[in-house]
C-alpha positions as CSV (number, residue, x, y, z in Angstrom):
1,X,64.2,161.9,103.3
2,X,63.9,158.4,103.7
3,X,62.0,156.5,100.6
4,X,61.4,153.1,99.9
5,X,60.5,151.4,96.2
6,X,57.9,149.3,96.0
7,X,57.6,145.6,95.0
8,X,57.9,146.6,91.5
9,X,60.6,149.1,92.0
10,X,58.5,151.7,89.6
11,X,57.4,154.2,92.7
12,X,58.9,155.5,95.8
13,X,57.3,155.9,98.9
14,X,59.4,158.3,101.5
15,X,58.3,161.2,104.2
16,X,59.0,164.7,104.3
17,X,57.9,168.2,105.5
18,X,58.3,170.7,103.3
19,X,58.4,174.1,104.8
20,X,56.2,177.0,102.8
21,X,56.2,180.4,104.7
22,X,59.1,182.8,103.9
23,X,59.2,182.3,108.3
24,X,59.0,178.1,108.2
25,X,62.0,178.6,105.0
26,X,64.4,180.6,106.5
27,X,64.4,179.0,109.8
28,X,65.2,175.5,108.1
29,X,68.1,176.8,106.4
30,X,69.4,178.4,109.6
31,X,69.4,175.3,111.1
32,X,70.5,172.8,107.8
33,X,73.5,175.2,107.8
34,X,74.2,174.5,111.5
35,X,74.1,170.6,110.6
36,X,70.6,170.4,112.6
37,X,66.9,169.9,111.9
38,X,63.5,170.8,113.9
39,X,61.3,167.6,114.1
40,X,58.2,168.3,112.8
41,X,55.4,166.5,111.4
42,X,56.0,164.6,108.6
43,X,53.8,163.4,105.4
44,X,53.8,160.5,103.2
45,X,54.7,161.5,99.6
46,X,54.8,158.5,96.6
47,X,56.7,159.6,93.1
48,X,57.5,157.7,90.5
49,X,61.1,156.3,90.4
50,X,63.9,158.4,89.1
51,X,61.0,160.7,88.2
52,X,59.0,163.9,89.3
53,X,56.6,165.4,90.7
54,X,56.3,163.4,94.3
55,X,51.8,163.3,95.2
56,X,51.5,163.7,99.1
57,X,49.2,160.8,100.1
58,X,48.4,161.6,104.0
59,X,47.7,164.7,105.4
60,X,47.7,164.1,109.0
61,X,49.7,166.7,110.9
62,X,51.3,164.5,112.6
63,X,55.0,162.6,112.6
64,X,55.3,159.5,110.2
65,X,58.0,156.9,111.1
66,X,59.0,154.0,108.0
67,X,56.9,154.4,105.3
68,X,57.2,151.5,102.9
69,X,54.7,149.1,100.5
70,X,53.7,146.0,101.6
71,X,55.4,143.2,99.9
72,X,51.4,142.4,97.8
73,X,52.4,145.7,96.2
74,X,49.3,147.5,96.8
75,X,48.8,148.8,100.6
76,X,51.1,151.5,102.3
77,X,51.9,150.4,105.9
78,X,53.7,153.2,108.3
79,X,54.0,153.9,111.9
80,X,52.2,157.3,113.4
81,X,52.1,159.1,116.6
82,X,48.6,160.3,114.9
83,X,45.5,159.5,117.1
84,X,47.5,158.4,120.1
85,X,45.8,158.5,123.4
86,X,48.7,158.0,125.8
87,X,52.1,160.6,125.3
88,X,54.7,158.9,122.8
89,X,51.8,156.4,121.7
90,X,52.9,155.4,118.1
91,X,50.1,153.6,116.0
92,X,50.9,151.0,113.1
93,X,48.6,152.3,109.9
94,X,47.7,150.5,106.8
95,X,45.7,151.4,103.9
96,X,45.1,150.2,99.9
97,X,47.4,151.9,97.4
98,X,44.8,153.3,94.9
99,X,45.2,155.4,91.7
């Protein structure tokens, strides 16, 4: 997981993929106990510092590189392969922080 806080240091932004059929489960722990991981897509998840639960903000099936707030506090920026034209295309994303 790779999180960052935000200006105020009172959330955490990171991604993650959380596996949820007994199939997607068991083959992530064969592989965490070989020291390995599958790349897969990735979400953007926001929690509250220190705190639970984490809210998953994007839904986009697709792999999610650097999530972190802008310095103003209120946008997300990230980088996604998600709506690429071209093979390996990576997109730079944006969008208002909203309650």
């Amino acid at each position: 997981m790779c999180g960052r806080a935000c200006p105020e240091g009172k959330k955490i932004v990171h991604r993650a993929e959380h596996p949820t059929t007994p199939e997607q489960i068991a083959g992530y722990k064969t592989l965490y106990a070989q020291g390995l991981i599958r790349p897969g897509n990735l979400e953007i998840w926001v929690m509250d510092a220190g705190r639970q639960p984490q809210h998953q903000v994007t839904h986009n099936g697709a792999a999610i590189f650097a999530p972190f707030y802008h310095p103003d506090g209120k946008r997300l920026v990230w980088a996604s392969n998600r709506k690429g034209k071209e093979p390996h295309e990576t997109n730079v994303f944006i969008a208002d922080c909203v309650k």
